[in-house]
N, C-alpha and C positions, 0 to 999 in steps of 0.2 A: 502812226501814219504809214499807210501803204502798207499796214502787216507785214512787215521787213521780217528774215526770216533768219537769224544765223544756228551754226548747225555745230556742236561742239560732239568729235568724234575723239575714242580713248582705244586704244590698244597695246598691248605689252609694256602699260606702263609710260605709256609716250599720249599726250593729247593734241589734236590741230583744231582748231577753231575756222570754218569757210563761212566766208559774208559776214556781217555786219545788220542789228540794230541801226536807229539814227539819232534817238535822241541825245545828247550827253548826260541825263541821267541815268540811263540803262547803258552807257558804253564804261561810265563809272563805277557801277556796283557790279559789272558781269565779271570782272578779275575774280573778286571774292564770293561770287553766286557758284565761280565755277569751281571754284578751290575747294568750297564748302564739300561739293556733291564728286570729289576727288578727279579732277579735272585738270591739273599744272599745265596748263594752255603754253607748247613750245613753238606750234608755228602755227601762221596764219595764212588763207588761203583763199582766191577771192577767186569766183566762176566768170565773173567779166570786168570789166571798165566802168561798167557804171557808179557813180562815186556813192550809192548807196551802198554798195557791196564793198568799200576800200575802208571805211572806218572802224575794221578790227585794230587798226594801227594806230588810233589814238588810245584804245581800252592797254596795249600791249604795244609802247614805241618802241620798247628796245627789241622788238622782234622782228626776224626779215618778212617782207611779202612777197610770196609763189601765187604765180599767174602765170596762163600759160605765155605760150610765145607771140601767137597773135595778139592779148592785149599790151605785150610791150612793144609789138609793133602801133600797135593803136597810142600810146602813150608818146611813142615817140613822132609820129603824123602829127598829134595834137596834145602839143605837150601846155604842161598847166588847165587840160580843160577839166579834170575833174574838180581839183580846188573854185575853179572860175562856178562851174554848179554847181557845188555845195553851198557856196558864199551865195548866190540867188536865192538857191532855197533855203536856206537861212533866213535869208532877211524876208522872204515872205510870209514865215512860220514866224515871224519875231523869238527864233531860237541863236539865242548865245553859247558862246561856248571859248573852254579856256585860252583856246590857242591854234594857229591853222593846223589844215590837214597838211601832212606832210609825209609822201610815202618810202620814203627811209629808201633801204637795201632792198630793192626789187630782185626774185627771183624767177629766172625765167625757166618754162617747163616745159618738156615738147607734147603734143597734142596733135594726138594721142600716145600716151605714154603711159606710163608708173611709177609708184611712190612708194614706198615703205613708211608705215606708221608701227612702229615696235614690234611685235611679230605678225603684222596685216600688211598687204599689200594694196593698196588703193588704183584701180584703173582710171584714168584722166581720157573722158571724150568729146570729142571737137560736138559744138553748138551753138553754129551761128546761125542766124536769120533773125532772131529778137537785134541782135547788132554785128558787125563782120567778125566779134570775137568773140570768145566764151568756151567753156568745157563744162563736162558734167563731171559728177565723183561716183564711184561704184567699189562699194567698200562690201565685194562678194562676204567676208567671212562676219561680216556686223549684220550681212543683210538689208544696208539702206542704201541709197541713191541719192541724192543731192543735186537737184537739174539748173539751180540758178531760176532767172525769168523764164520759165516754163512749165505749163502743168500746172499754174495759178488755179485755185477755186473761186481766185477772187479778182481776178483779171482776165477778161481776155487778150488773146495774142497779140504784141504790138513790134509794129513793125519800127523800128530806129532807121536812122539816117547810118546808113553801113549795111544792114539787113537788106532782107528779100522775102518774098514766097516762096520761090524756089528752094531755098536753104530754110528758112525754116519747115516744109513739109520732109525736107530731108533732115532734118533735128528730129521732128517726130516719129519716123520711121525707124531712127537708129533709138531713140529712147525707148521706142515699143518694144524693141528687146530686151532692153536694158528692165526695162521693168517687171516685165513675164520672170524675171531671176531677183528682184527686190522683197523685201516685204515690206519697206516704208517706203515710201518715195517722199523727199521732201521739197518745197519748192519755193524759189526764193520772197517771193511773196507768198501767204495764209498759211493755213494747214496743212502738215503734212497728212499725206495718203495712204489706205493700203491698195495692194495691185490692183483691183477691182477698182477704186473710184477713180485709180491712177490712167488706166486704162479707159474707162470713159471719159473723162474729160480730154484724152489724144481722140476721140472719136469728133467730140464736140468743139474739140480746135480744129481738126480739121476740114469739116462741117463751116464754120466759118472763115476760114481762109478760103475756102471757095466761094464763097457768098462776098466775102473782100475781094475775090480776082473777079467778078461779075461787075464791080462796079456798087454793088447794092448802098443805098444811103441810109435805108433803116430793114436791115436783115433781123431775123430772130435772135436775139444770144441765149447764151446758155442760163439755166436758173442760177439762182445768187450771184449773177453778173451784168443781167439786164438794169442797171442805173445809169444816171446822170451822165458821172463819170465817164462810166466803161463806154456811154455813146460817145463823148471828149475823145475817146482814146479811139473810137473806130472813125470818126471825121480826118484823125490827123494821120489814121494807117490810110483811109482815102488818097489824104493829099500826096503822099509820099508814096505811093503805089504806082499813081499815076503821072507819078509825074518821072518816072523811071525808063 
């Protein structure tokens, strides 16, 4: 569901796990999916608030969770809303599962900042407009990029309730850098990318987010995006645009 994307990165011997699967069958076997492929997952790391991105912490309870600072601000504005969404989507999905989310020892990280993963260093950058919080990952000496809700092949751009256009076209902006020095980009929804498709699809997000500041009710989307859905999703970036 929703091509959820989690991102397991290894360096001198040290691994971090960012975002999150959702079913609990795959947050079950990813301990030992990762162990197998030499992986000993020591920390967890989630690019926003949204509670699809917080359930590395059922796969790995005894582990802390690193967020930046703005989503423990966000946590603490609206504290219990991510449990409060997972339990909805849950029961819509008729998905079970052993036990609530519970996000343990929150670590907080400043953004823009840095991280040490074993002998690599990881750049942490600020990415909001999908919601007021989020970071990206830029792991220079692996070569990949890790943006969270952005850069989807399989979504277009949505705007949350915290978000904007303005900050998202400025997420864009600063990822286009970011990316020109990647050679994966991955993103927290579908496939990841290399520079070239990563880079088109900033051209064709932001192609639509001006077709979303016009007001448009049925704009062109991008290909493998023009469905059902993805019109779901630009009716309710409408209503929240303008209503700003």
């Amino acid at each position: 569901m929703w091509q959820t994307t989690a991102t397991a990165l290894r360096a001198g011997g040290e691994s971090m796990l960012i975002d999150s699967p959702y079913f609990p069958d795959e947050l079950e076997l990813m301990p030992g999916v990762l162990a197998q492929a030499g992986f000993e997952v020591g920390a967890l790391l989630a690019t926003h608030g949204d509670f699809d991105h917080l359930l590395g912490r059922l796969a790995f309870p005894g582990l802390a969770l690193g967020v930046g600072e703005p989503t423990v601000e966000r946590f603490h504005r609206s504290p219990g809303e991510p449990q409060r969404e997972l339990r909805e989507q849950d029961a819509r999905f008729y998905v079970e599962r052993p036990g609530p989310l519970g996000l343990g020892q929150v670590q907080a990280l400043p953004v823009p900042g840095r991280l040490e993963l074993g002998d690599a260093e990881l750049e942490l950058h600020p990415t909001d407009g999908h919601t007021a919080d989020g970071l990206a990952v830029m792991a220079r000496s692996l070569g990949v990029l890790v943006v969270g809700d952005y850069l989807s092949g399989v979504e277009v751009p949505m705007i949350s309730f915290g978000g904007s256009l303005d900050a998202y076209r400025a997420t864009l902006a600063r990822l286009a850098s970011l990316v020109d020095e990647a050679s994966w980009v991955v993103p927290g929804h579908g496939a990841p990318h290399d520079r070239e498709a990563a880079l088109r699809i900033i051209d064709e997000d932001l192609a639509y987010l001006d077709a979303l500041e016009r007001g448009e009710e049925r704009p062109s989307l991008p290909p493998g995006r023009d469905s059902g859905e993805q019109r779901r999703i630009h009716s309710g970036n409408l209503t929240r645009v303008a209503g700003r």
